[in-house]
C-alpha positions in Angstrom: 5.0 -45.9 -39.6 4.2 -47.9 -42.2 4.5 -51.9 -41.8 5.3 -52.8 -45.4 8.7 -51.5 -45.4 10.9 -54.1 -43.2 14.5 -53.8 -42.4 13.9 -50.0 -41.2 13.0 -49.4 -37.6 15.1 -47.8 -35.0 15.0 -51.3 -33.2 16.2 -53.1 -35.8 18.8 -50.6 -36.5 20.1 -50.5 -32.9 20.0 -54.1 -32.9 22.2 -54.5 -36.1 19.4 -56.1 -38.5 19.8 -53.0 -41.3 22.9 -50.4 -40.9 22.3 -46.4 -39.8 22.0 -45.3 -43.3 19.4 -47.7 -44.7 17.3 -47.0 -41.1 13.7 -45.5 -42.0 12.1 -43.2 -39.4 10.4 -45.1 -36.2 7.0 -45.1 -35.6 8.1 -45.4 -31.8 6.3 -43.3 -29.4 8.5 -41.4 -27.0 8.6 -43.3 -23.6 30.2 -38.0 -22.7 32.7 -40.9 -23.4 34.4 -43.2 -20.7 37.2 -41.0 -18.9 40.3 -41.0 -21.0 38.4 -41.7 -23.8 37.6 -39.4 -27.2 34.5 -38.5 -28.0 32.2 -38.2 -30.8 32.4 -34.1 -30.5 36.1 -34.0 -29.5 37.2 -36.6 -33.3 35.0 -34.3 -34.9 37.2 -31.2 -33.3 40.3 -33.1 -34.4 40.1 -33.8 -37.7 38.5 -30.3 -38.3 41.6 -28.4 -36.6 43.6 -29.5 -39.8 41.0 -27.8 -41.7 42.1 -24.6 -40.6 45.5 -24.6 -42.3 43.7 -23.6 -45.6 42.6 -20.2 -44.1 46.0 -19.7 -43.0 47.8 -20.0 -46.6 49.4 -16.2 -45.6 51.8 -18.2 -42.9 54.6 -20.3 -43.7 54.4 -23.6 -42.0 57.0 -23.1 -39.5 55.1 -20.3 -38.5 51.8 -22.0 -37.8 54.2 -24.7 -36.1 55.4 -22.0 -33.9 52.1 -20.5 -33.0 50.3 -23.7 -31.9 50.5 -25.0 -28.6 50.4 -28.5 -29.0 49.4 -31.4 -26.3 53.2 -32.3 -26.0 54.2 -28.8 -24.9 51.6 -28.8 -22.0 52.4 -32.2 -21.1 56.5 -31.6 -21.2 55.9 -28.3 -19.1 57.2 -26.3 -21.6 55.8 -22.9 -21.5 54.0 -22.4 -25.2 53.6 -19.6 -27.7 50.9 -17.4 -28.3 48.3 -18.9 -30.9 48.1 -17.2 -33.9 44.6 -18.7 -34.3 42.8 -18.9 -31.2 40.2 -21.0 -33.4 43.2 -23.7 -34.2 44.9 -25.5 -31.7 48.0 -27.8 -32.3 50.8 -28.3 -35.1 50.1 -29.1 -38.6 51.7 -32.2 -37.7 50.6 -32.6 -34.3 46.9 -31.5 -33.6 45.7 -30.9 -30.0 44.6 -33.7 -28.8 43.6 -32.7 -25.5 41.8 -29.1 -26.4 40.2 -29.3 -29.8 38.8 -26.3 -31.8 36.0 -26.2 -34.8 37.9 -23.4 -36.8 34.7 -22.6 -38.1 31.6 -20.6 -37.1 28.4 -22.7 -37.1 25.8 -20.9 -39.7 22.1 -22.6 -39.3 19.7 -20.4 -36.8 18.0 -21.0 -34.1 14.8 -22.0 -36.2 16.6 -24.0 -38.6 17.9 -26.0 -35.8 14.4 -26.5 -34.1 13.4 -28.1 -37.3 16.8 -30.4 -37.3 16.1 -31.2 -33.6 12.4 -32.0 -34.6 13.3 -34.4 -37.4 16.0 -35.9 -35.7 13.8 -36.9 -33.1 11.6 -38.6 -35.6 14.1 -40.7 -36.4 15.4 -41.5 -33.0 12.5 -40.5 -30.2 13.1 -41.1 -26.4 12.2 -44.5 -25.3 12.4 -46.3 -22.1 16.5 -47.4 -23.3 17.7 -43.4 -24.1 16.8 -39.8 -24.7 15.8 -38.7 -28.2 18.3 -37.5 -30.5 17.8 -34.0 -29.4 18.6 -33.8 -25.9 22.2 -35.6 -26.8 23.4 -32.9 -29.2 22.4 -34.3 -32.6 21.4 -31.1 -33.5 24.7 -29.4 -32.3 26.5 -32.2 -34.0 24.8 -31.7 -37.4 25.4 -27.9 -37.3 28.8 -28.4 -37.2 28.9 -31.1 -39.8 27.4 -28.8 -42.4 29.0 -25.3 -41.6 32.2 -27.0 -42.3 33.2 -24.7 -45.8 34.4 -28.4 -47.1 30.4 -29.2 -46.8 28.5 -26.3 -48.8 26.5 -28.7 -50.4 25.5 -30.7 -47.3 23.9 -27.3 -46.2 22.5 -26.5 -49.2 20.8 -29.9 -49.2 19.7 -29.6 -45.4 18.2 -26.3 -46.0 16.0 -27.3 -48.9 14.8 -30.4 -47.4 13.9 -28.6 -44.7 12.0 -26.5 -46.3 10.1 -29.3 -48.1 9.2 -30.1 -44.6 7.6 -27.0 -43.5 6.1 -26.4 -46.9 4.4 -30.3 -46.9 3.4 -29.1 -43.3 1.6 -25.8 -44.1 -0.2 -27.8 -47.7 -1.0 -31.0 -46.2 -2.2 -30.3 -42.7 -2.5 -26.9 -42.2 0.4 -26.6 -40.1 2.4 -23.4 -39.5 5.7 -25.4 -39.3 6.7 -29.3 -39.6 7.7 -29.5 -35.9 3.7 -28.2 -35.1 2.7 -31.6 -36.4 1.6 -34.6 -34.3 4.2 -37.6 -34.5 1.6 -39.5 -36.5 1.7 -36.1 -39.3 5.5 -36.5 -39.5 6.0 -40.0 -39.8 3.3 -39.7 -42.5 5.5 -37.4 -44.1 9.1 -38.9 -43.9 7.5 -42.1 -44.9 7.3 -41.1 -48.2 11.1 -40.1 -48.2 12.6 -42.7 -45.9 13.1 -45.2 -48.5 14.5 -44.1 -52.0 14.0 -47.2 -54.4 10.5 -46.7 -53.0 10.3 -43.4 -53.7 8.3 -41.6 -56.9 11.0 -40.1 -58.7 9.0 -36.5 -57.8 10.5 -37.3 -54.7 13.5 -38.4 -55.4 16.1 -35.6 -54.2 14.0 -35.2 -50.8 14.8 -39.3 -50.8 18.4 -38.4 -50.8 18.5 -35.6 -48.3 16.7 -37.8 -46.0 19.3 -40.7 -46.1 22.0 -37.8 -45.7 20.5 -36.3 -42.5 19.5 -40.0 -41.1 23.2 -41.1 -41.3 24.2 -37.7 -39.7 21.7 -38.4 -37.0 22.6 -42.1 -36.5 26.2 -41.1 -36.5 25.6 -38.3 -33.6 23.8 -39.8 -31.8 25.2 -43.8 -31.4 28.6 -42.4 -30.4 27.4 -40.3 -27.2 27.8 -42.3 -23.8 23.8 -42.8 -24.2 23.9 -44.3 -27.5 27.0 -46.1 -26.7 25.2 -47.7 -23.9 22.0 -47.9 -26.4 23.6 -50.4 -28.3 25.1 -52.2 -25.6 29.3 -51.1 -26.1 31.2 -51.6 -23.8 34.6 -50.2 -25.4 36.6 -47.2 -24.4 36.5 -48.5 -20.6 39.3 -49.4 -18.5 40.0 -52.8 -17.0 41.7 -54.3 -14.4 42.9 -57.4 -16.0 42.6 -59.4 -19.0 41.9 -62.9 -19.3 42.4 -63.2 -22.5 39.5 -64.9 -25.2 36.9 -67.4 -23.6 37.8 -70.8 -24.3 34.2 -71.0 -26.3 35.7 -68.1 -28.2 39.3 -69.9 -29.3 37.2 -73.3 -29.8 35.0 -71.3 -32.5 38.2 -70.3 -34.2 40.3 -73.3 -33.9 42.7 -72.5 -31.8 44.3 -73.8 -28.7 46.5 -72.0 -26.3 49.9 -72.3 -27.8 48.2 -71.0 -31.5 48.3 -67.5 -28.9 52.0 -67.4 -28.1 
C-alpha cells in the first residue's frame, strides 16, 4: 500500500484515527452478538421486514395485522395466525423481533460474490486480532444490502466496479479475474481508487464505488462478535452489578456524588 496517503490503514481505522468510510485498503498481510443481544444480520432483518408492506399494497392493513405472528403473540402464548407472507414476519406496527425475515431474494451469483469476498478482504485481511472480512459474512451482508429493490442503484454500482476490477486485472497483469491477483496486484489496483480527491477524474466514479463498498464492508464486518471484539467493545454484555462512573470519570466532568441523585 502506498505510504503517502496517511489517515487510511485498517489499523488506524480500527483504532479510531480516520472513520470506516474514509479507510483506504491495507497493505496488511493476512496473519454472533452477546446472548440476548441483536445482531448486525438480525437489525438488518428488522428494518427490512417493514419493507415488505409495499409488495403487499393488495391487503388492507388489518389484514396484514392479522396475518403476522408477532413476538408478543409467541411470548403471551397466544396461538397465532397463518402468515400471509412467509417472507414477512410481525405487524406493521410491531415487527418480529425475535424471528426476522429479508422479504427479498438476494440477486448477485456465486461469481459475483467471490469477487465481493476478494475485495473485501483487501480491505479487511485476517491478522493475528480477527478473520478477514470474508469468513464473517461480509459478503452475505453486502448481498443483502444491495438486492434490497430500495437499493437498485447500489447494485448497479457494485456490478460495474466490479467489473472494472476484473477488466484492470485481465489489461494490467494478465489475470483471468481480479481475485487471481497476488495481494501486492490488488492493492496496486484499489490504490488508485481508495482515495477520491486523489483520484484522476478518469477514475472518478470507480472512486465512489469504492468508498460505497468500503463503508458496506466496515459496516459488516465491525458489528459481528469478531469485529466487536476487534475494536475492543465491550457493549451488549450482561453484568452483575453496577458501580456506577469511576471517581476519575466524575472528577473529569465536575461532578461529585450528589450532582448523580
Amino acid at each position: 500500500m502506498s505510504e503517502d496517503r496517511p489517515g487510511r490503514t485498517r489499523d488506524e481505522v480500527r483504532r479510531g484515527g480516520t472513520p470506516p468510510a474514509a479507510a483506504a485498503t491495507s497493505g496488511e498481510e493476512p496473519g454472533t452478538g452477546a446472548e440476548g443481544a441483536i445482531t448486525r444480520r438480525g437489525a438488518l432483518k428488522v428494518i427490512a421486514g417493514t419493507a415488505a408492506l409495499g409488495a403487499a399494497a393488495s391487503c388492507t392493513i388489518e389484514e396484514i395485522g392479522r396475518g403476522g405472528e408477532s413476538a408478543h403473540e409467541r411470548l403471551s402464548g397466544f396461538e397465532p395466525l397463518p402468515s400471509r407472507n412467509p417472507l414477512a414476519a410481525g405487524t406493521p406496527t410491531d415487527p418480529d423481533m425475535l424471528a426476522p425475515a429479508v422479504p427479498w431474494e438476494t440477486v448477485l451469483t456465486d461469481e459475483e460474490l467471490r469477487y465481493v469476498a476478494a475485495l473485501a478482504d483487501v480491505i479487511i485481511p485476517a491478522d493475528e486480532r480477527s478473520p478477514a472480512a470474508s469468513a464473517v459474512g461480509v459478503p452475505e451482508y453486502v448481498n443483502e444490502f444491495v438486492s434490497a429493490p430500495a437499493h437498485r442503484e447500489h447494485l448497479t454500482r457494485l456490478r460495474g466496479g466490479l467489473a472494472w476490477l476484473n477488466r484492470t486485472a485481465r489489461e494490467r497483469f494478465g489475470a483471468a479475474e481480479f481475485p487471481a491477483l497476488a495481494p501486492a496486484q490488488q492493492h496496486e489496483i484499489c490504490d488508485e481508487i481508495s482515495f477520491e480527491p486523489d483520484t484522476p477524474d478518469a477514475l472518478k466514479p470507480q472512486a465512489r464505488f469504492f468508498d460505497g463498498f468500503r463503508d458496506w464492508v466496515s459496516t459488516g464486518f465491525w458489528t459481528t462478535e469478531e469485529g466487536m471484539r476487534d475494536l475492543g467493545y465491550v457493549g451488549n454484555v450482561p453484568l452483575p452489578s453496577f458501580d456506577g462512573p469511576p471517581p476519575e470519570v466524575l472528577e473529569r466532568l465536575g461532578l461529585a456524588g450528589e450532582d448523580l441523585g
